[in-house]
C-alpha positions as CSV (number, residue, x, y, z in Angstrom):
1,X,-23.3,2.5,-9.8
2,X,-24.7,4.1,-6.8
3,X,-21.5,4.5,-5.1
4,X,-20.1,6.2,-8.4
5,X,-23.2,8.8,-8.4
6,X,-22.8,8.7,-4.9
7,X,-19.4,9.8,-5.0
8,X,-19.6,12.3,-7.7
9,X,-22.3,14.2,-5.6
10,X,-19.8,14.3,-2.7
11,X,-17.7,16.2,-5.2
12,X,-20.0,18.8,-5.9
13,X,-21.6,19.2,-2.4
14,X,-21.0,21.9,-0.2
15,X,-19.1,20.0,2.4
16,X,-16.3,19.0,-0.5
17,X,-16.4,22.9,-0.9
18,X,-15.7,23.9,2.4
19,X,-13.1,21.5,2.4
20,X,-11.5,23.0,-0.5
21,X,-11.8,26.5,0.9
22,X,-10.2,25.9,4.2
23,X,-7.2,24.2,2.4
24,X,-6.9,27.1,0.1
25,X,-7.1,29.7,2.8
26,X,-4.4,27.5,4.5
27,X,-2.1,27.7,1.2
28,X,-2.2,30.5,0.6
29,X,-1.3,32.3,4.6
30,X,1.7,29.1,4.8
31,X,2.8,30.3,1.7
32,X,2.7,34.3,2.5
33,X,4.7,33.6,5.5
34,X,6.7,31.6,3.7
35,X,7.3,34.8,0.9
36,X,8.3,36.9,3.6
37,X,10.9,34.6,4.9
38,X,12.3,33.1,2.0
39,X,11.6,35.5,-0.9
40,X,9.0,36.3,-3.8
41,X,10.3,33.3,-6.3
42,X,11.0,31.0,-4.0
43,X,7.3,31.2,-2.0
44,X,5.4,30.7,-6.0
45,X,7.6,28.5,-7.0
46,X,7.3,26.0,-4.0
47,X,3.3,27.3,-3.2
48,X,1.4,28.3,-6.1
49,X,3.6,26.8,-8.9
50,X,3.7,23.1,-8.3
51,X,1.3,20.7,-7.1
52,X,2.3,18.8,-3.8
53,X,3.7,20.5,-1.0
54,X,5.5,18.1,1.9
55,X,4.8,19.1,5.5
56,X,7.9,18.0,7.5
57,X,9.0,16.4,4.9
58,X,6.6,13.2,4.7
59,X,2.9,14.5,4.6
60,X,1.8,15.3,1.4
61,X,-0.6,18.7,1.3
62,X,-1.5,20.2,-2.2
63,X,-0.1,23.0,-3.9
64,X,-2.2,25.4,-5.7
65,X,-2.2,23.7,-9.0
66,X,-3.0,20.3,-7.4
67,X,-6.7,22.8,-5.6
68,X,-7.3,24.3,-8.8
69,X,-8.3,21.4,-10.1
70,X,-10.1,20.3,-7.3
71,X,-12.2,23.5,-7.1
72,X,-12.9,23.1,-11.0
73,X,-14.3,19.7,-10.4
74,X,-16.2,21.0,-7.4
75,X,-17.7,23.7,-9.3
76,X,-18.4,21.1,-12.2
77,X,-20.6,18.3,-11.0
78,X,-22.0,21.4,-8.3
79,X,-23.5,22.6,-11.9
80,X,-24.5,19.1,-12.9
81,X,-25.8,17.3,-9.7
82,X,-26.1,20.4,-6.6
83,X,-27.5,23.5,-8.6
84,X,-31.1,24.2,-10.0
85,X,-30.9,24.5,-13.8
86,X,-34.3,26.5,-13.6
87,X,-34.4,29.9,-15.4
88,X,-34.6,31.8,-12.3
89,X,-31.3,29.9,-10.8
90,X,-29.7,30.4,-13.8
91,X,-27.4,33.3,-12.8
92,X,-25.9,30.9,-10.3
93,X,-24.9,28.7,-12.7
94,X,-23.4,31.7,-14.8
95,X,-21.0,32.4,-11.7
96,X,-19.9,29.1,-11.4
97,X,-19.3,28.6,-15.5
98,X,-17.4,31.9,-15.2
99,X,-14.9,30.8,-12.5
100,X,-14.8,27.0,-14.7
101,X,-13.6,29.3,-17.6
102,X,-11.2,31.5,-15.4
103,X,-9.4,28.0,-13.8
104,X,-9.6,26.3,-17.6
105,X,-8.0,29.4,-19.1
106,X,-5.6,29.8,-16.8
107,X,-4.3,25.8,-17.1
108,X,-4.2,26.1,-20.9
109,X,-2.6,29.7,-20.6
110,X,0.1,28.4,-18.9
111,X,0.8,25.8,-21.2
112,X,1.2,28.1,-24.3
113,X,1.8,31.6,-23.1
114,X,5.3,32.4,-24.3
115,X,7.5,35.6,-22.6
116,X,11.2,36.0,-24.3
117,X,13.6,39.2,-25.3
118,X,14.2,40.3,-28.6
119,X,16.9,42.5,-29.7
120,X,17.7,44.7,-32.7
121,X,19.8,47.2,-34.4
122,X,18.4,50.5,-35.6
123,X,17.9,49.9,-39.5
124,X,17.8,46.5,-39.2
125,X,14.6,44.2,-38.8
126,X,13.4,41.9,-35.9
127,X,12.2,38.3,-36.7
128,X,9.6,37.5,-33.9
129,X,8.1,34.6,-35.6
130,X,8.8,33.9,-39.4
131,X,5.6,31.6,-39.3
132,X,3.3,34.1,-38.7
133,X,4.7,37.2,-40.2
134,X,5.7,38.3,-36.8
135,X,8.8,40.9,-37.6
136,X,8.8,44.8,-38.1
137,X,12.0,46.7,-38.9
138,X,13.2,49.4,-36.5
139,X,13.3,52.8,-37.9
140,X,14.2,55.3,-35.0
141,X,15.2,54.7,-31.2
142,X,15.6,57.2,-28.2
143,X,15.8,56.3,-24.4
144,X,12.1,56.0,-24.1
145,X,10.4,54.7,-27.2
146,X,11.3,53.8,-30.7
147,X,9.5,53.8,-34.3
148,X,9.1,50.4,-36.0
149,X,8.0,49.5,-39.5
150,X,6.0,45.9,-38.8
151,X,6.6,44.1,-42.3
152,X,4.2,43.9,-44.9
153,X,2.9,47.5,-43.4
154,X,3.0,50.8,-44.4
155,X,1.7,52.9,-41.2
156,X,4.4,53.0,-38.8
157,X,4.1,52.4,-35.1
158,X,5.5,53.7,-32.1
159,X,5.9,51.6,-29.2
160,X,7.5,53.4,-25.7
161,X,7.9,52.4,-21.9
162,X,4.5,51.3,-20.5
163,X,2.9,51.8,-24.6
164,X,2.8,48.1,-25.2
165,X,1.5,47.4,-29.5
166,X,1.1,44.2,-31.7
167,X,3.0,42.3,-33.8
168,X,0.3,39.1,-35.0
169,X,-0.3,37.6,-32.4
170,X,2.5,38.9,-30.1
171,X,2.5,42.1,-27.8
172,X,5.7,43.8,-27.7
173,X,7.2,45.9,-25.4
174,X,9.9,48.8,-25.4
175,X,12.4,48.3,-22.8
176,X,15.5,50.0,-23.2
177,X,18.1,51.5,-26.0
178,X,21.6,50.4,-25.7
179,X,24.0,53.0,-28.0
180,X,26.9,51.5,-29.3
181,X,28.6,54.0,-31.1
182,X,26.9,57.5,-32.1
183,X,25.7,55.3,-35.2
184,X,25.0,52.1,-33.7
185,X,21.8,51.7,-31.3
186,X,20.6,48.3,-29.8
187,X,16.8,48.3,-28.7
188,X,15.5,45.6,-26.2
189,X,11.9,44.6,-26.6
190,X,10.0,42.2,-24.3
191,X,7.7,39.8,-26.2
192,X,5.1,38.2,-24.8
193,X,2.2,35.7,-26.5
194,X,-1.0,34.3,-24.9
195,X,-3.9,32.7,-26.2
196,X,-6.2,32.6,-24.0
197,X,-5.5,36.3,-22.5
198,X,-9.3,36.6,-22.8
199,X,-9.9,34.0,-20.6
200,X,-10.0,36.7,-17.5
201,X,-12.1,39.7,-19.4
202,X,-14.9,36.8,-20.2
203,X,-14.4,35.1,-16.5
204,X,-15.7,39.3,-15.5
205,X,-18.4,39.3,-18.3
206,X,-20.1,35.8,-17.1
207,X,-19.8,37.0,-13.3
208,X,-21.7,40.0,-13.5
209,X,-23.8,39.1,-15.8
210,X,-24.1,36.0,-13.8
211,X,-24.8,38.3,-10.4
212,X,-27.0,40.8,-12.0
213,X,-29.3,37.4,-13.4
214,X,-29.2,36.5,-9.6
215,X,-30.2,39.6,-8.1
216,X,-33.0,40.1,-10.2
217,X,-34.4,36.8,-9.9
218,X,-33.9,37.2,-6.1
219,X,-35.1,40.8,-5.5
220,X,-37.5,40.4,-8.4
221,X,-39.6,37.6,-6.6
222,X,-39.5,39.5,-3.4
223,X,-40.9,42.2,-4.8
224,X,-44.0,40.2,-6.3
């Protein structure tokens, strides 16, 4: 039993940290070189979008994915075992929930986030997702936007290049407007869906709330 809790401090200690910082910071400059060299899709697929790299071929040396869950079991028995849970060290503990939430969020969002094409004639409706009422029928097109009826609506909605709006739980794109004929127009539309999109805007909330709990506890006490 003492080994376990032995072991499980070692996780959360600073030295495990360190360890895990100078192997990211070695990730991630092997794998910009490697960008740079070899491409954009390439360098994230092979760096930042697996879990074991192989050095020469036979050394094993983890990816990105493989880290990230290293760091988040750093940072969680560093909460449990390594961090005062006093009130006035509680904005510490708020910085390292935050980033427990941003690597958490980011695992589950890549699990369910979905990114596909749709495509659809003027006067004629788009089926996103029948399950969730996810359709609209296009109304008007030009080469920069187009007017859409979402189904079950009657306030139209106008969607253009970098004017992204939402179908449930999906957030649609305009892309482009492929003409046929002088009747006939074809309008792309990039869908995308996550979940846990709010993962990252409640990752910032925690941190500063997280920092400004910290700095007035620190500069607080100083004061007194």
């Amino acid at each position: 039993m003492k080994r376990i809790l032995y072991a499980l401090r070692f996780l959360g200690s600073l030295q495990f940290g360190m360890i895990l910082l100078i192997a990211l910071f070695a990730l991630v400059f092997w794998g910009t070189l490697f960008e740079a060299r070899a491409g954009l899709d390439l360098g994230v697929s092979r760096f930042f979008d697996s879990w074991i790299l192989w050095v020469a071929g036979i050394l094993p040396f983890p990816a990105l994915k493989s880290l990230a869950v290293l760091l988040f079991i750093h940072l969680l028995f560093a909460c449990i075992f390594r961090l005062s849970h006093s009130v006035r060290k509680f904005g510490m503990l708020l910085v390292h929930f935050s980033i427990l939430i941003l690597i958490a969020g980011s695992f589950a969002g890549s699990q369910t986030r979905e990114s596909f094409q749709a495509f659809g004639l003027v006067g004629s409706e788009v089926w996103i997702d029948s399950t969730v009422g996810a359709s609209f029928a296009i109304l008007d097109a030009d080469s920069v936007s187009c007017t859409v009826l979402p189904l079950g609506s009657v306030d139209t909605i106008r969607t253009g290049l970098n004017v992204p709006q939402t179908i449930g739980p999906y957030t649609m794109y305009f892309g482009e407007t492929f003409e046929i004929t002088p009747q006939k127009k074809v309008v792309r539309f990039f869908v995308k869906r996550d979940p846990f999109a709010f993962a990252p805007f409640l990752f910032a909330v925690m941190l500063l709330v997280g920092l400004v709990w910290h700095g007035v506890a620190v500069f607080g006490g100083r004061k007194r």
